[in-house]
C-alpha positions in Angstrom: 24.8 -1.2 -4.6 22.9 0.5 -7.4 19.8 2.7 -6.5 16.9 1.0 -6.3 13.5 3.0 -6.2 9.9 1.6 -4.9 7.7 3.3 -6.7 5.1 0.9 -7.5 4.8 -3.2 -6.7 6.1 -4.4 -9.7 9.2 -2.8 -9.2 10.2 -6.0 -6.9 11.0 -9.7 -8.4 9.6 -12.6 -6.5 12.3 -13.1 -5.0 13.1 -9.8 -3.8 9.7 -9.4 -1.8 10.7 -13.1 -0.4 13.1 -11.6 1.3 12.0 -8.5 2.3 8.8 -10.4 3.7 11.5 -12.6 5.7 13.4 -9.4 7.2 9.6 -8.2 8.1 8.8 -11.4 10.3 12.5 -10.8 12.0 12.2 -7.2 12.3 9.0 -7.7 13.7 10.1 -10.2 15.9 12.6 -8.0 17.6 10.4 -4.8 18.2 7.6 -7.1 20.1 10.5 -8.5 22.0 12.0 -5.1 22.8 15.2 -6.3 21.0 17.1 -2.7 20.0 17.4 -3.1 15.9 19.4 -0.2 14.5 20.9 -0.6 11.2 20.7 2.3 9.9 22.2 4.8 12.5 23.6 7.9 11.1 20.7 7.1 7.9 18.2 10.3 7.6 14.6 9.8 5.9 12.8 13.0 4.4 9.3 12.2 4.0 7.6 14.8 1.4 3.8 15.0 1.8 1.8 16.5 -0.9 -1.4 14.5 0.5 -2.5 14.6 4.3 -1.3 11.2 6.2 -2.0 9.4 9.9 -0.7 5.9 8.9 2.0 6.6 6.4 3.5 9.3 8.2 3.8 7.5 11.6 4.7 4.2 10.0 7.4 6.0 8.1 8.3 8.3 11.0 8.1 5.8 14.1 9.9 3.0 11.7 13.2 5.5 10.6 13.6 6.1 15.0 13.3 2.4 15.7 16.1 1.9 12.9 18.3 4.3 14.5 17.9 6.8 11.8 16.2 10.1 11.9 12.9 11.2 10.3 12.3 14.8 8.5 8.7 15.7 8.4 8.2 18.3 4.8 4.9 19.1 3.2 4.5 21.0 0.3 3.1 23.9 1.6 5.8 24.9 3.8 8.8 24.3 1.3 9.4 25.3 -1.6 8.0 22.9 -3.9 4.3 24.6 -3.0 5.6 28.2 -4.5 6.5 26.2 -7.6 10.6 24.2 -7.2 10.5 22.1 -10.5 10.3 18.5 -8.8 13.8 17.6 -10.7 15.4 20.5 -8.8 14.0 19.6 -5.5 14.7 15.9 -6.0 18.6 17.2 -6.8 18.7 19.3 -3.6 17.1 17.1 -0.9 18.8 13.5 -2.0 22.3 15.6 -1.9 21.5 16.1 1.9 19.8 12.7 3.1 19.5 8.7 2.3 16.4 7.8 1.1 12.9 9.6 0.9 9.9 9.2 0.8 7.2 10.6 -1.3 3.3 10.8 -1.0 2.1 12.9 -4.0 -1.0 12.9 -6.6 0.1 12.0 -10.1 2.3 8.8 -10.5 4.4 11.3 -13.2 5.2 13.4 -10.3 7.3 10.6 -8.5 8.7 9.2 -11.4 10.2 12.5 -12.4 11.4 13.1 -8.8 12.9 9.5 -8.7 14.7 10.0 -12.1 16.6 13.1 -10.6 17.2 11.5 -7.2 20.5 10.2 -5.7 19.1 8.2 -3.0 16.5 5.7 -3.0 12.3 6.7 -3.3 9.9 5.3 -1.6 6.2 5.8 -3.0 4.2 6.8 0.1 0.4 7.2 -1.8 -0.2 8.2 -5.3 -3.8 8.3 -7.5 -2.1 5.3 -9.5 -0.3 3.5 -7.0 0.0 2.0 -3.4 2.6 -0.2 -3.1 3.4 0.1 0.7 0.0 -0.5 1.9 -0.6 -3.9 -0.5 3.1 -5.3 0.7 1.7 -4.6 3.8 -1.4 -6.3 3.4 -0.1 -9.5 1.5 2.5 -9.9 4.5 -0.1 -9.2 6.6 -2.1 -12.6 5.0 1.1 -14.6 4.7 1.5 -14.2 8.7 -2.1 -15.1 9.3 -2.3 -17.7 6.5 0.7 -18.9 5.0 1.6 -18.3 1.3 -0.8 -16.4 -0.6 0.1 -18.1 -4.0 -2.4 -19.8 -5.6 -5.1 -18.0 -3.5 -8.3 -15.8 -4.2 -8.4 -12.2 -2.7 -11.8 -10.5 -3.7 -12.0 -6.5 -4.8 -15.0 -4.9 -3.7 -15.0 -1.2 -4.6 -13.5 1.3 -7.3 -10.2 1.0 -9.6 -8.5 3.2 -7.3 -4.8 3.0 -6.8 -5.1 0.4 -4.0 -6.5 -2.1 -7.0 -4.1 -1.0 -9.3 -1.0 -2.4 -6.9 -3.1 -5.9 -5.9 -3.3 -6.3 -9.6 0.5 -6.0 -9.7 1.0 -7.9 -6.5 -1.3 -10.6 -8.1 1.2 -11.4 -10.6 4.2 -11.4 -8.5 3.0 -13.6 -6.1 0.8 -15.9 -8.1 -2.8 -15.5 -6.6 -5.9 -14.4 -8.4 -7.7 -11.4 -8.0 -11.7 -11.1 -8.3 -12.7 -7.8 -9.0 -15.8 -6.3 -9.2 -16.2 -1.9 -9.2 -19.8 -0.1 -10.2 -20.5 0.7 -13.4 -18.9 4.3 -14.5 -15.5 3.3 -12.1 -14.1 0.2 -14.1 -10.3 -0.5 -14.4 -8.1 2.1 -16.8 -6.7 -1.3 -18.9 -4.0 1.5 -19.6 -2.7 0.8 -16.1 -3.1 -2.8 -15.7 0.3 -5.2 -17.7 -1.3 -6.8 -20.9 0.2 -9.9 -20.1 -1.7 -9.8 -16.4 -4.3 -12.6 -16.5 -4.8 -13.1 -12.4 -7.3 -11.5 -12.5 -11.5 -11.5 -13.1 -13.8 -9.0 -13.5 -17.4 -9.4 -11.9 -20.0 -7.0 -12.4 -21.9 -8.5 -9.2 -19.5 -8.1 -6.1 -21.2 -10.9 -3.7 -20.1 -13.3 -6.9 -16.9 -11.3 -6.9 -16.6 -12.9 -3.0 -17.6 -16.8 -3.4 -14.9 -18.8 -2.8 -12.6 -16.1 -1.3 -10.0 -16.4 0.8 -9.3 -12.7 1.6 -11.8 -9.9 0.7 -10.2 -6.3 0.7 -12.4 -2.6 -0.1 -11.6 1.1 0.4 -13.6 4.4 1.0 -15.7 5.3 -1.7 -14.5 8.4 -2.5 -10.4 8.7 -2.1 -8.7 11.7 -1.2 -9.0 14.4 -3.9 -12.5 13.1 -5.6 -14.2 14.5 -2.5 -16.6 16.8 -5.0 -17.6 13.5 -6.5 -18.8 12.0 -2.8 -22.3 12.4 -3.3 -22.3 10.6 -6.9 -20.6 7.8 -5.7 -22.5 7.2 -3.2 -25.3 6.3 -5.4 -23.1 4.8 -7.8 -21.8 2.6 -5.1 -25.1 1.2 -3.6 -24.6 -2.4 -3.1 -20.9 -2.8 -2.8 -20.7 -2.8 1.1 -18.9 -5.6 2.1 -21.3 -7.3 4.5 -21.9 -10.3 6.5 -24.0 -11.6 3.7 -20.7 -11.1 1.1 -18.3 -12.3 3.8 -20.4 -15.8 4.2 -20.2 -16.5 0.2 -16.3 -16.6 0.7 -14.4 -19.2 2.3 -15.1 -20.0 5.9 -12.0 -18.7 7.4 -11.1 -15.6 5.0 -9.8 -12.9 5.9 -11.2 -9.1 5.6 -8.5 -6.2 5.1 -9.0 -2.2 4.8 -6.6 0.2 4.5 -8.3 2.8 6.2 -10.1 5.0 7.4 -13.2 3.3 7.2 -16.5 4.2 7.0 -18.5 1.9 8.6 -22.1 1.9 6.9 -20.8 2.9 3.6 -18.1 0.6 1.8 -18.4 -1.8 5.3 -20.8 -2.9 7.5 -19.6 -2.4 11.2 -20.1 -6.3 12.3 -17.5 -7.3 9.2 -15.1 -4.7 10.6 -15.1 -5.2 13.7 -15.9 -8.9 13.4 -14.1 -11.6 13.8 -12.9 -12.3 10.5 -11.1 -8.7 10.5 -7.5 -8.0 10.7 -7.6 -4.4 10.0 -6.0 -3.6 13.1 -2.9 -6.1 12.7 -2.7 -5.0 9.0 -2.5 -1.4 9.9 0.7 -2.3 12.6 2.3 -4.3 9.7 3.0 -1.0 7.6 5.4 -0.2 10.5 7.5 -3.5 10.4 7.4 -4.0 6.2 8.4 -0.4 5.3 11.6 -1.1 8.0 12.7 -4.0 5.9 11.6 -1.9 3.1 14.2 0.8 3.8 16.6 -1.7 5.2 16.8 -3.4 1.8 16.8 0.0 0.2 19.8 1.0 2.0 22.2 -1.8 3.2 20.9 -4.4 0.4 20.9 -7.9 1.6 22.2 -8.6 5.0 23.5 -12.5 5.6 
């Protein structure tokens, strides 16, 4: 099987998600049931962290044991890509010595060139651009709660942070239409959105952005690295908490998703968290069961 590489959602055809999404329901299946799934025995993960983690490294970690492989925790500061390893060299040394990795860095570039020199598949853990994991996670999370998310309206409320950026891509692949609306100064960089991409509508008023939706989706305000910028965005931001007043223009049984962590008060009121309209909690568990089919497909292709 050729290397494969997940570094943003696009990267998947239709059909390719339709059948990791399947694995994901039996995977999932098995682990509530206590049912031993270990295809990849013998398979080693290296997870490289540039940026800190709770939910991508235990999802990564906890998922590689449950698989029957092993997990190898590196961050940057303690190897030698933080005393300045050209990311091509490092890429070279560690996919010579494991199966697949996983990398959670800054720039987009950064993975790309690691990817390019790799041997095994990559995984994109987090970058500023991208978040592929955590949307696949999201729109299986949906799917489960739902049904299909094709032809369906999943509202935007917050910046164009990397988060966005994959929803807009996942919009496309799967067919449903995206209503986006982010404050005036943190619009979308068009240079990171497909030309041909028209699921999508901008709204500079996010209650509007939430009328008629059947899922509505933020993040934090300020994302990790544009701490220094907090305090401006804050101000910038006034108005875009999702609240009960935003939930009640969409449809009557949608759906509200965060990544998290939240910050209740800020880009969420605390009775649409933890309300119950809320699947935070199940959406957060399903990053555990999609990255396992994830690196099942990446490794054994498609099992019959």
């Amino acid at each position: 099987m050729p290397i494969k590489h997940f570094l943003q959602f696009s990267d998947f055809t239709l059909d390719e998600f339709e059948y990791v999404i399947k694995r994901t329901h039996l995977i999932k299946r098995k682990f509530k049931a206590y049912e031993p799934h270990h295809p990849l025995i013998d398979r080693t993960l290296v997870m490289v962290f540039e940026k800190n983690s709770t939910r991508t490294r235990l999802s990564f970690e906890a998922g590689m044991h449950q698989l029957g492989g092993a997990a190898i925790y590196l961050n940057t500061r303690d190897s030698q890509l933080g005393r300045g390893e050209p990311v091509e060299d490092a890429a070279q040394v560690m996919s010579r010595m494991c199966d697949i990795i996983m990398v959670r860095t800054f720039g987009q570039e950064i993975i790309e060139r690691f990817a390019a020199n790799s041997r095994v598949p990559v995984i994109n853990g987090l970058t500023n651009e991208h978040h592929p994991c955590q949307v696949l996670a999201d729109v299986f999370t949906f799917i489960e709660q739902r049904g299909s998310i094709a032809g369906k309206t999943v509202a935007w409320i917050g910046d164009a942070n990397n988060m966005l950026y994959s929803w807009l891509q996942a919009a496309q692949v799967f067919n449903f239409h995206l209503n986006v609306s982010t404050p005036k100064g943190y619009e979308l960089n068009r240079e990171l959105v497909a030309t041909d991409n028209a699921n999508y509508t901008l709204f500079p008023n996010p209650s509007d952005a939430c009328a008629g939706a059947h899922l509505v989706t933020t993040d934090v305000w300020t994302s990790m690295g544009y701490e220094k910028e907090n305090a401006a965005r804050l101000q910038a931001f006034d108005g875009w908490i999702v609240d009960q007043a935003k939930m009640q223009r969409a449809q009557p049984d949608a759906l509200f998703m965060h990544c998290l962590p939240a910050h209740r008060g800020e880009e969420v009121a605390a009775e649409v968290i933890d309300g119950p309209q809320s699947i935070v909690w199940e959406e957060a568990e399903n990053r555990l069961h999609v990255q396992k089919a994830l690196m099942e497909y990446l490794l054994l292709g498609r099992i019959s």
